[in-house]
N, C-alpha and C positions, 0 to 999 in steps of 0.2 A: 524641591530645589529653590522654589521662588522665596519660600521662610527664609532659608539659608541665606542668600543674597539679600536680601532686608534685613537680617540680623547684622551681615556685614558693614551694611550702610551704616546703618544707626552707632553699631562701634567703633566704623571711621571717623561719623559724626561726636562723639564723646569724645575721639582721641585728638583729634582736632580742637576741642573747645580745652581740652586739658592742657595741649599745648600751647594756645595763647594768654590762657592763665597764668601756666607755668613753666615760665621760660626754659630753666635748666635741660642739662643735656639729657636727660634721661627720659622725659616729656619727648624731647626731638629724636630719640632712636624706637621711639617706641609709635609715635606718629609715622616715621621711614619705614618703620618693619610694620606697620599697617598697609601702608602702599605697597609693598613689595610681593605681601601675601597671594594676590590673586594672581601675579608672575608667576609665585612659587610653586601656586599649585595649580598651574597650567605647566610647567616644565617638568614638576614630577608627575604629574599625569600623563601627560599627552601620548607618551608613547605606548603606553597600558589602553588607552582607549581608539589609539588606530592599531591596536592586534588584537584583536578581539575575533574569535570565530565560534560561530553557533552551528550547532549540530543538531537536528530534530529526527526524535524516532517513534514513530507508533505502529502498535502490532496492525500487521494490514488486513485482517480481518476478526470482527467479533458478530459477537451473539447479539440480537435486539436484546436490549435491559440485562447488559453485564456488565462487569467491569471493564474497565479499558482508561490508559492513562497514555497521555503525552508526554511525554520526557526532552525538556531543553536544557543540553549542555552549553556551557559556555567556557571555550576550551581560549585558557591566558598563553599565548605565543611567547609574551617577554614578563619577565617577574618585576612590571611596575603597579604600584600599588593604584588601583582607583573605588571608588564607594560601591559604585552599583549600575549595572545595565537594566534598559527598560524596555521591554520587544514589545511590540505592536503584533497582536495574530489577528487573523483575519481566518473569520473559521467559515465555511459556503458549503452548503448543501440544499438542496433540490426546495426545503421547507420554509429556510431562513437564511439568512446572510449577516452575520452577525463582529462586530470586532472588539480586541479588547487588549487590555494591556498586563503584561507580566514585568516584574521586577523583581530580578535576581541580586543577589549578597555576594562581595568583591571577593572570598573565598576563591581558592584555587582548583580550576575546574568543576564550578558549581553547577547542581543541577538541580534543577525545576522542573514539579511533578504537575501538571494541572489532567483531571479529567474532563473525558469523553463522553458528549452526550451520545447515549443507546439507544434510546427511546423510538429514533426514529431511522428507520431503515433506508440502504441504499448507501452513496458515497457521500463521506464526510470528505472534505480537502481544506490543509488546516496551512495556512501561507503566511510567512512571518513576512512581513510587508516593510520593518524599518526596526532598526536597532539604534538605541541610541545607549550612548555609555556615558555616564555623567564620573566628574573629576571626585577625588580626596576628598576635597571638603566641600564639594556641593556647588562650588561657582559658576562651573563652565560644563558644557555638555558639549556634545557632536552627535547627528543624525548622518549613520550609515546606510546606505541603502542595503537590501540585504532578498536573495531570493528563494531563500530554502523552504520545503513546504514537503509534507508529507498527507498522505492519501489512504482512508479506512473505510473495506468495505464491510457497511453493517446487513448480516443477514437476518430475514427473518425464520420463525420454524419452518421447517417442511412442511408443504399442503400437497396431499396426493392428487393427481389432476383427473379430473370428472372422466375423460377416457383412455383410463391406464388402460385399457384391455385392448390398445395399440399398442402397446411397448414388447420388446420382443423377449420373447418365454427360458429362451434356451440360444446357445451358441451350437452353431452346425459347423459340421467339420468337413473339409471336401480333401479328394487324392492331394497329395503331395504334387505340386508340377516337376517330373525329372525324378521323382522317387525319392531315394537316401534314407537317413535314420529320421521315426518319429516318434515320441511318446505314445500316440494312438494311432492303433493301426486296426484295419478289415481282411476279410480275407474273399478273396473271389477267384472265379476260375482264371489258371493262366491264358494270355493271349499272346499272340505274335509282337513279337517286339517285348516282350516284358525280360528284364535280368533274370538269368539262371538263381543270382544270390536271392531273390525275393521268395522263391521258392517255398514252401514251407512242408519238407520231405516227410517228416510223421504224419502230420495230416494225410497229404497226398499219397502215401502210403497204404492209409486206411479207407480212402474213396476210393482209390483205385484211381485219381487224375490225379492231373496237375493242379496244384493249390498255391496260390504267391499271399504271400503279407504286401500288404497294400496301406502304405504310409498316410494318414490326414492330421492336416492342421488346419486353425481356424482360417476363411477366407480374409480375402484384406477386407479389413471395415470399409462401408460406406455411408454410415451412420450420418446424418444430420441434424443439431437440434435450431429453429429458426424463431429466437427471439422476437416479442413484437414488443413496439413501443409502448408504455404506458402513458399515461396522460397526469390520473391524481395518486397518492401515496396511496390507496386501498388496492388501486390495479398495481403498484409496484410492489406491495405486499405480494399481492396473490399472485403473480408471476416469477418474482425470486423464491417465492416457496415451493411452486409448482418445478421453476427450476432444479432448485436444492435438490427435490425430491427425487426425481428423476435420474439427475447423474449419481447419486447415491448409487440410486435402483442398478444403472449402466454396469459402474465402476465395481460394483459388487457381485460383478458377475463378469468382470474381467472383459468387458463392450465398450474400448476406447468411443470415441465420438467427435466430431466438430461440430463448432459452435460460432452460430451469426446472431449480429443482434441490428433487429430492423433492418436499415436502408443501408447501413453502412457499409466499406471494401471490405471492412478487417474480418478475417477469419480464422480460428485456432482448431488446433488441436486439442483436445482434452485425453488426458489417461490418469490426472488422478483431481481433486478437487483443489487446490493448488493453482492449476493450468485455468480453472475454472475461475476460480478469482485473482486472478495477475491478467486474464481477458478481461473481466469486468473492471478491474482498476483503472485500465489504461484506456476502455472503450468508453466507459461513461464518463474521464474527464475532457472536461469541454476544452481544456488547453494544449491538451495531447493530442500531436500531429502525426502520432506514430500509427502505422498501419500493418497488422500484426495478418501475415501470409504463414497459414499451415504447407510444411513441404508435402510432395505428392501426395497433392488434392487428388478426388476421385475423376472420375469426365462424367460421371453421372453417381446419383445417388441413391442408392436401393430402399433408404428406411428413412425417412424424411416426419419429421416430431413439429409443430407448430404450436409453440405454448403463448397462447393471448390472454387474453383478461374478462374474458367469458366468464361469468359465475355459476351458469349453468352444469 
């Protein structure tokens, strides 16, 4: 932009020196529509560069060393022509804190692909910090402020953790409270109070007693898993992988779970990995004041998981 506006000078400057050379009218409309230019292309600008809206999308979780791209749209509100916008992102993560600039083409609804550093794991937070939209032909700019920011959490592989032979084997199934229909049922002798319908009459038949179907389903979870803090990127490797690992294990076997990380209130639910990264999104950013309450929590917790950064 600054070439552009010194190019201009310099052609005012010639058109100027033409016109005192040379008087006639044509010298003088062409000196006038020199001056008038940077009017011209402030008035057809201006409204192209105060409707301007940027959109930022990135997938919210990837693999350490895959692919992954940021996508800025830049959505035109009114069909006035201007050159080009130039965003400021500001990309922060645990390693580096880095910024930089993107410049998009006045095309309609243009969008700008830049990638995503993978290398290094944990949460990237990518914050367009200032927009600026520069005019037609280059003269004039305007700096927008602008707050939109999208958030990627990088995992690393799975590491299975040193004392898997805590994690629980098998899902147990207890009576049904109140009885009714279940997929999996027992049979045991009748008792006082049990329904005539649970009965199970061929069986009972063939012992010569009373025999009931006896309904179970899984108890309610009271799973726990209790994140700890890490301190350098080797402990945050080996604890989001120990992580990983683990709710794989859970969810694969159909053992919802909640999940705390360190000191913090927030606590979720998890039932599929999903749940597990939309907790981590919002817990590890440092701007996010949201405090994420699983509904009926337990009042105590039967199976309690403490995954730290022990190497042993």
């Amino acid at each position: 932009m600054k070439i552009r506006r010194i190019i201009y000078i310099l052609t005012l400057i010639l058109v100027f020196f033409f016109y005192i050379l040379y008087p006639p009218w044509l010298s003088w409309y062409l000196f006038v529509m020199m001056l008038l230019l940077p009017v011209f292309d402030l008035l057809i600008s201006l409204p192209g560069m105060l409707s301007k809206t940027i959109l930022m999308s990135a997938p919210p979780v990837l693999e350490e060393n895959s692919e992954g791209s940021l996508m800025v749209t830049v959505i035109h509100l009114k069909s006035f022509p201007i050159r080009c916008v130039g965003l400021k992102l500001h990309i922060i993560h645990d390693d580096f804190d880095m910024k930089t600039t993107i410049y998009c083409s006045a095309g309609p609804d243009d969008r700008t692909e830049m990638p995503i550093d993978t290398s290094k794991t944990g949460l990237t937070v990518l914050k367009l910090s200032r927009l600026t939209a520069i005019s037609l032909l280059g003269l004039f700019s305007i700096k927008i402020n602008n707050n939109s920011r999208a958030k990627v959490l990088i995992w690393p592989p799975e590491e299975r953790p040193t004392n898997s032979v805590a994690l629980p084997r098998g899902l147990a199934l207890q009576p049904k409270p109140g009885g009714g229909f279940s997929e999996e049922h027992d049979m045991r002798e009748y008792r006082v109070g049990d329904s005539v319908k649970s009965v199970h009459w061929k069986i009972s038949a063939k012992l010569d007693e009373l025999i009931v179907r006896e309904p179970l389903v899984p108890p309610n979870h009271s799973r726990l898993i209790h994140i700890e803090k890490w301190e350098t990127q080797p402990q945050r490797d080996l604890i989001l992988g120990r992580l990983r690992y683990i709710c794989n294990y859970l969810l694969d076997r159909e053992m919802p779970f909640y999940v705390k990380y360190a000191d913090k209130d927030s606590i979720a639910e998890v039932k599929s990995e999903g749940d597990l990264s939309k907790f981590l999104l919002n817990i590890l950013d440092e701007e996010s004041k949201e405090i994420i309450y699983a509904h009926n929590l337990p009042k105590r917790y039967g199976w309690v998981y403490r995954i730290d950064a022990d190497e042993t």
